[in-house]
C-alpha positions as a Markdown table, in Angstrom:
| # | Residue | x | y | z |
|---|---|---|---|---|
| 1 | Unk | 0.0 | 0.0 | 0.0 |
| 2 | Unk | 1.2 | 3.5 | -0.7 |
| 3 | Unk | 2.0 | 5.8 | 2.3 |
| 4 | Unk | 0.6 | 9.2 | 3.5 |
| 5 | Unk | 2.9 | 11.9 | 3.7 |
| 6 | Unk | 3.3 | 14.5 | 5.9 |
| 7 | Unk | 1.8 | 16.9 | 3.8 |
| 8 | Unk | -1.9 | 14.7 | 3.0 |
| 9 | Unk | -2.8 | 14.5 | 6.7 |
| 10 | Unk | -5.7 | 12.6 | 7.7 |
| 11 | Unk | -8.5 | 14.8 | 9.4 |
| 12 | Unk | -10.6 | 13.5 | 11.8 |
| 13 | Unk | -14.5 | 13.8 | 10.8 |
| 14 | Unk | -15.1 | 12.9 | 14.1 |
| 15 | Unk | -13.5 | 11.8 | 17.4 |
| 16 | Unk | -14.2 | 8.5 | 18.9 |
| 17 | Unk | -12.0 | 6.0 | 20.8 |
| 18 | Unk | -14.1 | 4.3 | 22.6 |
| 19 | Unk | -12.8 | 0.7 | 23.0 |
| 20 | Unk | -14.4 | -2.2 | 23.6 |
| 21 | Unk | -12.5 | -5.5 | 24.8 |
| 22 | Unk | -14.8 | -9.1 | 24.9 |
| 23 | Unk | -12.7 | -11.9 | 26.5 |
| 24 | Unk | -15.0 | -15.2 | 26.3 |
| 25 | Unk | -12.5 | -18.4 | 27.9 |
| 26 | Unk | -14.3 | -21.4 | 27.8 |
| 27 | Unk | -13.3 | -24.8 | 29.0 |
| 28 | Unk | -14.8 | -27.9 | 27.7 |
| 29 | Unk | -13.8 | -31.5 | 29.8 |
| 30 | Unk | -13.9 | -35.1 | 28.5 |
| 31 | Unk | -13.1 | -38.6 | 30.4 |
| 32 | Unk | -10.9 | -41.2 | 28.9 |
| 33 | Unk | -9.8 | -44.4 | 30.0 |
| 34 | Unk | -6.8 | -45.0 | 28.4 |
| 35 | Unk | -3.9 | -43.7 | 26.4 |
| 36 | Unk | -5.1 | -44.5 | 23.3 |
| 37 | Unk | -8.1 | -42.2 | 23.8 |
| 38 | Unk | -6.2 | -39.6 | 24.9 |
| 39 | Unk | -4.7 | -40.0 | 21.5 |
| 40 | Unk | -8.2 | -40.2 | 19.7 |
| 41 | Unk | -9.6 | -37.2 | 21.6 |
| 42 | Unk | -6.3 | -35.0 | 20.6 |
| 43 | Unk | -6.9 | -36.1 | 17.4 |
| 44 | Unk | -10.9 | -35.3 | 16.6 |
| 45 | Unk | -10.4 | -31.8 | 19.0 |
| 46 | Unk | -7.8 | -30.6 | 16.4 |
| 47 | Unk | -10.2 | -31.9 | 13.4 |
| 48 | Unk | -12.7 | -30.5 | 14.6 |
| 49 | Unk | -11.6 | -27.4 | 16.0 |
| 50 | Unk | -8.6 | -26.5 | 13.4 |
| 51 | Unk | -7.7 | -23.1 | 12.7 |
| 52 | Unk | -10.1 | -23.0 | 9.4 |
| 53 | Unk | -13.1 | -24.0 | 11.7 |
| 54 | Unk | -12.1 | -21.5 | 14.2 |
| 55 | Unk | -11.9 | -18.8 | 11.4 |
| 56 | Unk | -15.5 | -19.6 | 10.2 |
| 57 | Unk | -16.7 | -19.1 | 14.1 |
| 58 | Unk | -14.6 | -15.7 | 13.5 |
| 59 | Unk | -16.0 | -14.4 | 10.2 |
| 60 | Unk | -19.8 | -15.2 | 11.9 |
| 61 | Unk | -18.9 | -13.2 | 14.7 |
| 62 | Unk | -18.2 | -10.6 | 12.6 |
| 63 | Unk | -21.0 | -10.9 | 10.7 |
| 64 | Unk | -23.3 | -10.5 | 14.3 |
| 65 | Unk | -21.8 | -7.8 | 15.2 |
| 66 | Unk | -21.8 | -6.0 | 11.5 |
| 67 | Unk | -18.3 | -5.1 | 11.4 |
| 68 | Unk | -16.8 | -5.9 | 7.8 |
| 69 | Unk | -13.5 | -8.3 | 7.4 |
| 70 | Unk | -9.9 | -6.6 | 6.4 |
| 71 | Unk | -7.6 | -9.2 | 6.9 |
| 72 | Unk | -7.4 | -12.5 | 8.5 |
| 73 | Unk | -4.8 | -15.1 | 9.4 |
| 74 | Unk | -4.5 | -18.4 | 10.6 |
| 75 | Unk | -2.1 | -21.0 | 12.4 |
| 76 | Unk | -2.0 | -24.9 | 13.3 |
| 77 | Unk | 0.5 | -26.0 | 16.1 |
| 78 | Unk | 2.6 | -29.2 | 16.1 |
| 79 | Unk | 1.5 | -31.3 | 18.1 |
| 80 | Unk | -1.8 | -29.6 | 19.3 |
| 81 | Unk | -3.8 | -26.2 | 19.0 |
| 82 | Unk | -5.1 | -23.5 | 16.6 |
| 83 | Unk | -4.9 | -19.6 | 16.8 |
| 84 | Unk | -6.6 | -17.3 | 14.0 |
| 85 | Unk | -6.5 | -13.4 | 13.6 |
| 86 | Unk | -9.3 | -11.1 | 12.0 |
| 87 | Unk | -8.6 | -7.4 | 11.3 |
| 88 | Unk | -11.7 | -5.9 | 11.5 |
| 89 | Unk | -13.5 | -2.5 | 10.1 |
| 90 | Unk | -15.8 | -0.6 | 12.4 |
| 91 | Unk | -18.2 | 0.3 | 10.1 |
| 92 | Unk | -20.9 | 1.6 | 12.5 |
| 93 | Unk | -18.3 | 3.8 | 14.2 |
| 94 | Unk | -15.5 | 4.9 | 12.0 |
| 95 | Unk | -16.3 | 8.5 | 11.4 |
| 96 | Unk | -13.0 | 9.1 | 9.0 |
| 97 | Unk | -12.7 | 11.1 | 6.1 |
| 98 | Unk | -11.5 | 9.8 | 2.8 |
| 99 | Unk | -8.4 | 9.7 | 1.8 |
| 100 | Unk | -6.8 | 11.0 | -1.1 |
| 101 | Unk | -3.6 | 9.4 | -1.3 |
| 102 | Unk | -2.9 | 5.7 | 0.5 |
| 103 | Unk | -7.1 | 5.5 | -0.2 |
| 104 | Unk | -9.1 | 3.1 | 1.4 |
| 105 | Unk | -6.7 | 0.9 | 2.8 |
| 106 | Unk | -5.3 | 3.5 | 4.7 |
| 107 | Unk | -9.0 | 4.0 | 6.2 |
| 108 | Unk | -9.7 | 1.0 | 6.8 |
| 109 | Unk | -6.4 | 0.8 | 8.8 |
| 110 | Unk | -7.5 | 3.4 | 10.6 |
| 111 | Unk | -10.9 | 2.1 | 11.7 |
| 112 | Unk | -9.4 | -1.2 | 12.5 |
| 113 | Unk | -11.2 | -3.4 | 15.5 |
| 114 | Unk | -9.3 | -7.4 | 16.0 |
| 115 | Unk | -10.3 | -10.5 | 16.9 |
| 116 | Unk | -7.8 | -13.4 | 18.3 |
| 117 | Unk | -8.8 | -16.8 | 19.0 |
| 118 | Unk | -6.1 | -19.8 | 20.8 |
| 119 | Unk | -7.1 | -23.3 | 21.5 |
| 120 | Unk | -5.2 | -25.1 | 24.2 |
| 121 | Unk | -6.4 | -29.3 | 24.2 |
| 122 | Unk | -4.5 | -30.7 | 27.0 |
| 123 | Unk | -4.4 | -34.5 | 28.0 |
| 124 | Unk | -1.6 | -34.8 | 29.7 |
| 125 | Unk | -3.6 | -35.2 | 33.5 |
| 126 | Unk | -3.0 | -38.5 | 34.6 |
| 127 | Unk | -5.8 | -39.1 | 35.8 |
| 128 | Unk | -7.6 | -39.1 | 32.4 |
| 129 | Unk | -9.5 | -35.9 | 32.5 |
| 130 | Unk | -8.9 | -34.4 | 29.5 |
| 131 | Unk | -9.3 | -30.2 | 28.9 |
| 132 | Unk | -10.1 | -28.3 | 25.5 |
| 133 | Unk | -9.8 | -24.7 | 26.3 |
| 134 | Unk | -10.5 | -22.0 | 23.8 |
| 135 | Unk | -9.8 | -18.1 | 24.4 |
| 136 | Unk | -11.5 | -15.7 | 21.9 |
| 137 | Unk | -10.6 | -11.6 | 22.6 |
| 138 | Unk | -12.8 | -9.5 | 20.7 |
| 139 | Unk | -11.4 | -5.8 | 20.3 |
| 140 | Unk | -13.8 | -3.0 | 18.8 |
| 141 | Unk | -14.3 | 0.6 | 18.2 |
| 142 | Unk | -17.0 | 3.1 | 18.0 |
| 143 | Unk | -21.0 | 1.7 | 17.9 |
| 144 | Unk | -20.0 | -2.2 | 17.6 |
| 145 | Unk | -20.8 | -4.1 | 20.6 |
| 146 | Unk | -19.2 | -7.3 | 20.8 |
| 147 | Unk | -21.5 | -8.6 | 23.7 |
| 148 | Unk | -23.5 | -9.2 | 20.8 |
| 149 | Unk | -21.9 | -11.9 | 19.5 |
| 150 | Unk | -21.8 | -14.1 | 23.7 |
| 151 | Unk | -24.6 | -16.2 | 22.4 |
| 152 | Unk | -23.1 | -17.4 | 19.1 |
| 153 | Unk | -20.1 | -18.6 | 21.6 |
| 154 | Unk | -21.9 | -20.5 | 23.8 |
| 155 | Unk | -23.7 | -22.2 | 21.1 |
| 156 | Unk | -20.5 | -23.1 | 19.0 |
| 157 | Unk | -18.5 | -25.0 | 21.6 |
| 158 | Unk | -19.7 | -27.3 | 24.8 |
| 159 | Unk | -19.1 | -24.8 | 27.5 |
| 160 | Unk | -18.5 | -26.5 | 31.1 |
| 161 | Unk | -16.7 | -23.7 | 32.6 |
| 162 | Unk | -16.6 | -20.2 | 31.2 |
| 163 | Unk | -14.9 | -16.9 | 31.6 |
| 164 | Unk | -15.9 | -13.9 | 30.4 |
| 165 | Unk | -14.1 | -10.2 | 30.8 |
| 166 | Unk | -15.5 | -7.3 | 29.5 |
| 167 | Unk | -13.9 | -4.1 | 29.7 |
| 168 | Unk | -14.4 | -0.4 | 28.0 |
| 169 | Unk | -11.9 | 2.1 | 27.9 |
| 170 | Unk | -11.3 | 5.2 | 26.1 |
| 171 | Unk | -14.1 | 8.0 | 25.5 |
| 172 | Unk | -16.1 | 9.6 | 22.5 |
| 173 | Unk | -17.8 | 13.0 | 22.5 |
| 174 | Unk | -21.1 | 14.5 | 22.1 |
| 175 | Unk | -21.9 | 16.8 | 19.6 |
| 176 | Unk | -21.6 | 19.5 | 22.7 |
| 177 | Unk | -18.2 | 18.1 | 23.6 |
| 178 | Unk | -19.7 | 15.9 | 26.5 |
| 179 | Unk | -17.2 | 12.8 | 27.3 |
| 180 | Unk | -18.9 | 9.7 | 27.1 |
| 181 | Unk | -17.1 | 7.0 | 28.7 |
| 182 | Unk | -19.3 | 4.0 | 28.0 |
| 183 | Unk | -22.0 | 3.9 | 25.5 |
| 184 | Unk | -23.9 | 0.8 | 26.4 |
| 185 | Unk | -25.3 | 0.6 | 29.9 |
| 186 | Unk | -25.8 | -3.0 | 32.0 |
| 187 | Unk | -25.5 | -4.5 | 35.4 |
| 188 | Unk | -24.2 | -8.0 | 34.5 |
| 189 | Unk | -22.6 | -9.9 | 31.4 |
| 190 | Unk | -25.4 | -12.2 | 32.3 |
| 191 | Unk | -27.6 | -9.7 | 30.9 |
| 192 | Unk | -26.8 | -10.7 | 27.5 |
| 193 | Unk | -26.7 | -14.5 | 28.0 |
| 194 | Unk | -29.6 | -16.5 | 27.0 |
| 195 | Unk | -31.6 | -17.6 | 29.8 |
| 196 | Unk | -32.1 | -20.7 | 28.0 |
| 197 | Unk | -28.0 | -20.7 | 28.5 |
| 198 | Unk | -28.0 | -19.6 | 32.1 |
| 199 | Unk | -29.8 | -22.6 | 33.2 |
| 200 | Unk | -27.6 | -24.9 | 31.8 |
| 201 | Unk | -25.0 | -23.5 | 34.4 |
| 202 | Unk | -25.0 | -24.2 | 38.5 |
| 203 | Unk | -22.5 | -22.2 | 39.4 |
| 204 | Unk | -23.3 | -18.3 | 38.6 |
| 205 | Unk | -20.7 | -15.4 | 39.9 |
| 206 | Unk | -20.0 | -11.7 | 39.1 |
| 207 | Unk | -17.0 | -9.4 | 39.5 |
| 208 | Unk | -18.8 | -6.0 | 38.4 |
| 209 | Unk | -17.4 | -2.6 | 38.4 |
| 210 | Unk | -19.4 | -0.3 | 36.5 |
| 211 | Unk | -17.7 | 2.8 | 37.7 |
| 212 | Unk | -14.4 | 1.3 | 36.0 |
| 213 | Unk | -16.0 | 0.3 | 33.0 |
| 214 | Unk | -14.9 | -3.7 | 34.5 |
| 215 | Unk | -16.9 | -6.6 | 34.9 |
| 216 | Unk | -16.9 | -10.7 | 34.8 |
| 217 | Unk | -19.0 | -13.5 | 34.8 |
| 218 | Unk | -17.9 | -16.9 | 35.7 |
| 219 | Unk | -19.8 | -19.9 | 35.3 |
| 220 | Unk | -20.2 | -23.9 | 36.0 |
| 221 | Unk | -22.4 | -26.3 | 34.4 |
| 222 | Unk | -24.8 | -28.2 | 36.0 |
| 223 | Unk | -24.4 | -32.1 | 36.9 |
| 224 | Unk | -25.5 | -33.7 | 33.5 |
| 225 | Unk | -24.3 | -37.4 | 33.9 |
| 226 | Unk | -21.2 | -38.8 | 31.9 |
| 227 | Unk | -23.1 | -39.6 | 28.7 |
| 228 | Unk | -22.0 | -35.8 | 27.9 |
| 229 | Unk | -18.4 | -36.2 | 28.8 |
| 230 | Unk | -17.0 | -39.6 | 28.1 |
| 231 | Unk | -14.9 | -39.8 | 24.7 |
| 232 | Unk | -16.4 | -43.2 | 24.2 |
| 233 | Unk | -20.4 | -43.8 | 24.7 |
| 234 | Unk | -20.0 | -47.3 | 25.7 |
| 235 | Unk | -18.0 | -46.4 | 28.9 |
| 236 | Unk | -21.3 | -44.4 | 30.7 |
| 237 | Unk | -21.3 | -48.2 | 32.1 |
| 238 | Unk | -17.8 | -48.6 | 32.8 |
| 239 | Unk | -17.1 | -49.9 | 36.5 |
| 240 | Unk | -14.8 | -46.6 | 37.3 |
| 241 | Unk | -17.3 | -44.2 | 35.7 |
| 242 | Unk | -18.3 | -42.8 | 39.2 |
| 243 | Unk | -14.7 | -42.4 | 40.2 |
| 244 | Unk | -14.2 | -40.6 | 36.8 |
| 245 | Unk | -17.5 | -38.1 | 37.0 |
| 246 | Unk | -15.7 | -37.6 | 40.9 |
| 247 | Unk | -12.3 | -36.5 | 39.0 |
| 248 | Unk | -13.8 | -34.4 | 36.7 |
| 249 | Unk | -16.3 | -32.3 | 38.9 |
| 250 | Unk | -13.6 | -31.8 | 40.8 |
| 251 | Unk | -11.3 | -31.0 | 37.7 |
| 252 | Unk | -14.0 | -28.4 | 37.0 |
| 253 | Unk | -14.5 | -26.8 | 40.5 |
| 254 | Unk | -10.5 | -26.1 | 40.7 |
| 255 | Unk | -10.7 | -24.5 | 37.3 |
| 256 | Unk | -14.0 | -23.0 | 37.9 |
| 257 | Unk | -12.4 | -21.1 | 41.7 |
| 258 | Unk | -8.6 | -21.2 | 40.7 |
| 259 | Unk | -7.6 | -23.2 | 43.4 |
């Protein structure tokens, strides 16, 4: 792309940098028995969770939230995990002139929002309780909200334990010159989850700090049985299940309290 120089200065049509941060971290758990289905569970997370899969969960996103794709990249790891990167346009928010020279990639540089996923599968606990952990950091600007886009999470992976971090930062102005520090107003995360979702989950907690523009929501899922978490259907039966189901709850708890 060309560059601007000094003398072709971008003007500002309007001033906005009000930023807004999602972090969704969700964990999803599975029993095994053995080490060959520790193998076979590595093997269908990182089929069916590879970085092009993980990129169609991103472009959706950005589809729900109505913020139009730049760029995107994406990476598979030796021996396990995926990571993906989406440059992102703000096209709600923007408020940019256009430029004469450097043109409309230099603008849409400029009204850049990201989005960053990571997968971590982990089955090295000896105990057999495996752990598929996915981070996705959604970074915005101007009218896009990317609490928008929660429920579209939940419903792409199997979410036992989740983390989610919201923060605003930055400020935009009023026509009058007002700050405005946060544009979308809310008491909980939670506000924006499904209800349908919310009872899937036993454990509910907040951190909320609405004066800081900060606030989390943690949650656990319910007790569902071990047909939803062995790797292999025909071990729901298998004479250590209840020992396993034991393991994992409390797998899930340590994750769930960090500790």
């Amino acid at each position: 792309m060309g560059f601007v120089s000094p003398e072709d200065r971008i003007k500002l049509s309007g001033f906005n940098n009000l930023t807004k941060i999602l972090s969704f971290n969700l964990y999803d758990f599975c029993i095994t028995f053995d080490d060959k289905q520790k193998d076979e569970y590595i093997n269908w997370i990182n089929e069916k969770y590879n970085s092009q899969k993980i990129l169609e969960i991103s472009r959706k996103i950005c589809e729900i939230i109505d913020s139009d794709i730049i760029s995107e990249s994406k990476m598979d790891y030796d021996p396990v995990g995926a990571s993906t990167m989406t440059l992102m346009s703000d096209v709600q928010g923007g408020k940019w002139e256009t430029v004469s020279q450097g043109g409309a990639a230099v603008k849409s540089h400029l009204t850049k929002s990201h989005l960053t996923s990571h997968t971590y599968p982990d089955a090295s606990a000896p105990n057999g309780i495996c752990t598929y952990r996915v981070d996705f950091d959604i970074a915005t600007c101007g009218d896009i909200i990317p609490l928008k886009a929660i429920n579209y999470l939940f419903e792409s992976f199997e979410c036992d334990v989740v983390y989610i971090d919201y923060v605003v930062r930055g400020y935009t102005r009023l026509e009058n010159g007002k700050k405005i520090y946060n544009d979308e107003y809310f008491n909980s995360i939670q506000d924006f989850i499904d209800p349908k979702v919310l009872e899937m989950f036993e454990y509910h907690s907040d951190l909320n700090m609405p004066r800081d523009n900060i606030w989390q929501t943690k949650l656990m899922l319910k007790k569902f049985g071990p047909k939803r978490f062995v790797y292999n259907l025909d071990d729901v039966n298998h004479p250590d299940i209840d020992q396993k189901m034991a393991d994992l709850y409390d797998e899930m708890r340590e994750v769930y309290h960090l500790y």
